[in-house]
N, C-alpha and C positions, 0 to 999 in steps of 0.2 A: 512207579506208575508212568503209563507214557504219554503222550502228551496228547492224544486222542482223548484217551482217557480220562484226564483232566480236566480237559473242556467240556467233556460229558458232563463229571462230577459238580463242575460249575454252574454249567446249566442245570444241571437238575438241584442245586442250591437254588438257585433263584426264584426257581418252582416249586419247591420243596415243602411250603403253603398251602393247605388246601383251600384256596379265596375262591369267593363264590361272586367276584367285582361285575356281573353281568346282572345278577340277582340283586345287588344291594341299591338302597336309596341312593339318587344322584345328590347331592350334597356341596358348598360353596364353604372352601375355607381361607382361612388366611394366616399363614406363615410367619410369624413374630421372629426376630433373634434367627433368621433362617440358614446362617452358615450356607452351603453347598447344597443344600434340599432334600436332606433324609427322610426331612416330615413328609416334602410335595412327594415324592417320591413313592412312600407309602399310603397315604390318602388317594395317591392320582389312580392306584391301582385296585381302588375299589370305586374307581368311578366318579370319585371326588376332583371338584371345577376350584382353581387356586385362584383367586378375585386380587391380592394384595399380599404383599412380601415386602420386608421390612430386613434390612442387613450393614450394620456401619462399616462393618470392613470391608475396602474397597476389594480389594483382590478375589474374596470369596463370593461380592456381588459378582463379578465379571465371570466367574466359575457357574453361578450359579444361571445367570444371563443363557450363558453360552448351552447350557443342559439344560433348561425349561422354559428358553423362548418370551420370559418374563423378568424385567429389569427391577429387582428389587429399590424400595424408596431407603433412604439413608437413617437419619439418626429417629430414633420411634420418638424419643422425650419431645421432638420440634416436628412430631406429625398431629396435628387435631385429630381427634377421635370421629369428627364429622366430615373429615376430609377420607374415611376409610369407607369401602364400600361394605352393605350389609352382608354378613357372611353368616352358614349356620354351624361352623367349628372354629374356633380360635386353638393354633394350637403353636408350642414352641418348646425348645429349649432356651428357655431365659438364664442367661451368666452366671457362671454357679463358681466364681471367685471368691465372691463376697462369703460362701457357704464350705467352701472347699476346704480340706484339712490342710492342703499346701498353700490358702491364702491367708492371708490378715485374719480372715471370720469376725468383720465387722458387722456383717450381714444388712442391715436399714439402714444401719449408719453410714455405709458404703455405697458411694453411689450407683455402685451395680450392683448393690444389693435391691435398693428403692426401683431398678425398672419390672420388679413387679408391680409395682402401683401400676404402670402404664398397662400392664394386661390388665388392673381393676378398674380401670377406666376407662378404656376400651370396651370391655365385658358389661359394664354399667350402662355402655351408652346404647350398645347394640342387643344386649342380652340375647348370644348366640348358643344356641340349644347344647352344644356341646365345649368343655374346654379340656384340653388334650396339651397338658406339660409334662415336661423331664428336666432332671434335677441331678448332681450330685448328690449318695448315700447319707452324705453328713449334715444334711440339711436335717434328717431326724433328729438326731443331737445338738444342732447349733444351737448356742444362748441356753443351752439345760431346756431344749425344746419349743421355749418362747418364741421364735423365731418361724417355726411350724403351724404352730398356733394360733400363729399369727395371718399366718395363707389360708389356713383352713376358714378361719372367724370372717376372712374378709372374703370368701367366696360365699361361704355361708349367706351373710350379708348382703349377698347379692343374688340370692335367691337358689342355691345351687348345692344339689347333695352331690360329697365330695367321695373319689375312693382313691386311695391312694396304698400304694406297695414299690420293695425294692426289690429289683430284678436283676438278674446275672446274663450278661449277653451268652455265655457260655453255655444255658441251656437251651440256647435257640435255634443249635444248628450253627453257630457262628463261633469257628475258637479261640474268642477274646477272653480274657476273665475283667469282665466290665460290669461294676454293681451300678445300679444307677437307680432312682427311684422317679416313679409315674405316679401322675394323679390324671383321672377321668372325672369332670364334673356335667351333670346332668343337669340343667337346667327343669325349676320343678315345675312349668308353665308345658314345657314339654315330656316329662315323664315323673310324676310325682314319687312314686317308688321304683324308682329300678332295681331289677335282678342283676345287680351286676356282679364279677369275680377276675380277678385277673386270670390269664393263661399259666401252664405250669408244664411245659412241652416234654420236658429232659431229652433234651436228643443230642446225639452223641457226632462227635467231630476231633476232627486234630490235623494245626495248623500245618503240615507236611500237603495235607489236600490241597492247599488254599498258592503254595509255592511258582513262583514262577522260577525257570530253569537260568540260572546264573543271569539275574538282570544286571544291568551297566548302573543301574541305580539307585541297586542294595548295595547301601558299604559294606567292603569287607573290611574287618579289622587283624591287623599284622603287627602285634608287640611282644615284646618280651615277658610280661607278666599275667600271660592267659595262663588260669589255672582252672584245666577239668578235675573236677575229684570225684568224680562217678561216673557210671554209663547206667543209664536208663534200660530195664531188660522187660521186653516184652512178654505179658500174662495173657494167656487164651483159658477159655473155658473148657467145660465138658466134652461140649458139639465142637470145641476148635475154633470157637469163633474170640477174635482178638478183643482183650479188655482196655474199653478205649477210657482211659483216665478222666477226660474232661476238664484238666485243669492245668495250670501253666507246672511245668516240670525242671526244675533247676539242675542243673548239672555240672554248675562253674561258674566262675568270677576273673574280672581283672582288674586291677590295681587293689583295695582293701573290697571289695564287694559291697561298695554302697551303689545308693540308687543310679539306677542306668548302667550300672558295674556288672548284674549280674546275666549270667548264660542258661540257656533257657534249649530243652531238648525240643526238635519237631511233632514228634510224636502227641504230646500234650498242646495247651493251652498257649498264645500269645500272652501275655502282661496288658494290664489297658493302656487302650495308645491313648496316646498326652498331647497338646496343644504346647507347651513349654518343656517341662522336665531338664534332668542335668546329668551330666556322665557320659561316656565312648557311646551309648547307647542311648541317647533321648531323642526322647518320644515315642521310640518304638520297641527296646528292650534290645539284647543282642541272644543271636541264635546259632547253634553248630548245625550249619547245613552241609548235608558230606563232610570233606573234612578242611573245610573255611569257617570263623567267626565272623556273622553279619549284622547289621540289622535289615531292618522289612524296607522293601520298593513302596514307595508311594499306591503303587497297583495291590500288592500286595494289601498294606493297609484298607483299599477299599474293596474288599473284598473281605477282610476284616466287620466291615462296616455296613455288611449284605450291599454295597451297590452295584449294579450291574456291569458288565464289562465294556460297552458303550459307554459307560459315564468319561466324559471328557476333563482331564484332570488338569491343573493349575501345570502350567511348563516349569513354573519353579519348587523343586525339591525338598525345598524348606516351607514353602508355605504350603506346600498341597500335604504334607506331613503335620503341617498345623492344622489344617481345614479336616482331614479325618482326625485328629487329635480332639478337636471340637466336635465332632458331628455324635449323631445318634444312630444307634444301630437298627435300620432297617427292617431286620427279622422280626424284631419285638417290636418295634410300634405296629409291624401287619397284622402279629396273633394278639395283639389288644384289640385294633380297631375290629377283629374278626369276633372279637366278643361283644365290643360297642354295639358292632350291626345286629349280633345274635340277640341280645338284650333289646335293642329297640325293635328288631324281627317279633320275637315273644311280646311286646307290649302291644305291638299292631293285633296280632291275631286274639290278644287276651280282650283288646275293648272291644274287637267284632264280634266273638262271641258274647261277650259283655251285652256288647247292642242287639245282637240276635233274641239273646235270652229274654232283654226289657221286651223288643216289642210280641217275643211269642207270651211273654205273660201278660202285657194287655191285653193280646187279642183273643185268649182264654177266657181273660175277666169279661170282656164284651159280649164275644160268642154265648159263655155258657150261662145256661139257666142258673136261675140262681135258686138255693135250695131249702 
């Protein structure tokens, strides 16, 4: 593909949404746990106004400073909920260590497990129409589910029908393989039953698209103990048109093939990028590009991560690697909120006609003779 080309294909990822952000309600949120701005990012592009952002790592505040013009406040647990301004979406990915299959899984007990409380307290004071979290998958299973349970009862509690599902960034047009799980809470002051469902796009991709051409700061790896033991053979169908797999494609290993050990074809899916991880290849997996072992550029990675090519990345290699490691993928918070707005779209038009109907049947009752 040539490099024209590419940039095409990029842009036309970024577009690749049918968002209707001219049409949708203008809307006031606030960024909780806001890493580098996935969430502002995809709310600002339906029109949505960011009032307050909240980020204890210094690095990824300065990141995020520098791309949205607004200096996030520090630690959430030493912010009053009366010091935040009133907003009509809270939304965040809250620390998902505490819940993680590769953490302790102390979950409450862990004090980053407990800064949910601080969204239910927040959420208690402000009662903002909409609440918009992401989670590690294994939050369904943590504590034999108590733990889930536990989120749910307390939103509940707070007056708020809840929907929650686990999602694969891989069907969003992005070729990560990243499960992750969403909740949409509706405040029932503002929509007492919602229509809601999450998105279900399957759109097809492979991380070869996504490439930049021999960057200076995808390592390449040069050892003795890379071992391919396949090639990857491309399947076309009927029409000729290529079967694009959708999922990360192994190909090889080095040293025993444990984690971040193993090799990974272009063609297919990246591995989900990591914040920490361990091996020749952490945080981002290792890939045979032509004929080099690498891992992913930082650019790379955010592009993984649907953000734009403008997005202005941390100068350091390690941590702008940790900050997409962290982050939320873009794509899918757009085709949720693309449902959010379609959902409160339908609830608008349902109480006008609602309200049409009431006053043409008093004015029935009024007008007609009675018999």
């Amino acid at each position: 593909m040539s490099k024209r080309d590419k940039e095409t294909k990029l842009k036309n990822q970024e577009e690749a949404v049918p968002f209707k952000a001219t049409a949708s309600p203008k809307f006031t949120f606030i960024d909780l746990f806001a890493g580098v701005g996935g969430f502002h990012y995809a709310l600002k592009s339906f029109g949505a106004n960011c009032v307050f952002a909240s980020e204890i790592d210094k690095h990824a505040s300065l990141v995020y400073q520098e791309n949205h013009g607004l200096k996030p406040c520090g630690d959430i647990t030493k912010i009053s909920e009366e010091e935040i301004p009133k907003h009509d979406i809270l939304c965040g990915g809250f620390p998902c260590q505490a819940f993680s299959i590769s953490g302790k899984q102390k979950g409450f007990e862990d004090t980053r497990g407990t800064l949910f409380f601080d969204i239910a307290r927040i959420a208690k004071f402000h009662q903002p129409k909409i609440i918009f979290l992401e989670n590690v998958k294994n939050l369904l299973k943590h504590d034999k589910g108590r733990t889930l349970s536990t989120i749910l009862k307390t939103l509940e509690d707070l007056n708020y029908t809840i929907f929650y599902e686990v999602l694969n960034t891989s069907d969003f047009g992005l070729p990560q393989n990243r499960e992750r799980i969403y909740f949409i809470a509706f405040h029932k002051n503002f929509i007492e039953n919602p229509r809601f469902s999450f998105p279900n796009p399957q759109i097809k991709s492979k991380l070869s698209d996504l490439l930049e051409d021999k960057p200076s700061d995808g390592k390449v790896i040069e050892r003795n103990d890379i071992n391919i033991y396949k090639e990857f053979v491309r399947e076309y169908n009927l029409f000729g048109e290529e079967q694009i797999p959708n999922k990360p494609i192994q190909i090889g290993f080095v040293n025993k093939g444990g984690q971040g050990e193993r090799i990974y074809d272009t063609l297919g899916h990246a591995i989900t990028l990591s914040a920490y991880g361990g091996g020749v290849g952490a945080k981002t997996g290792l890939y045979k590009v032509g004929d080099v072992i690498r891992k992913l550029s930082p650019r790379e990675c955010a592009r993984l991560q649907g953000f734009p090519e403008d997005f202005k990345m941390d100068k350091s290699i390690a941590q702008a690697h940790k900050q997409m490691g962290n982050s939320v993928s873009i794509n899918v918070l757009k085709h949720i909120l693309q449902e959010v707005f379609n959902t409160i779209s339908y609830e608008q038009r349902t109480n006008i006609r609602f309200s049409d109907s009431q006053k043409w049947v008093q004015e029935r009752k009024r007008y007609c003779p009675q018999i």
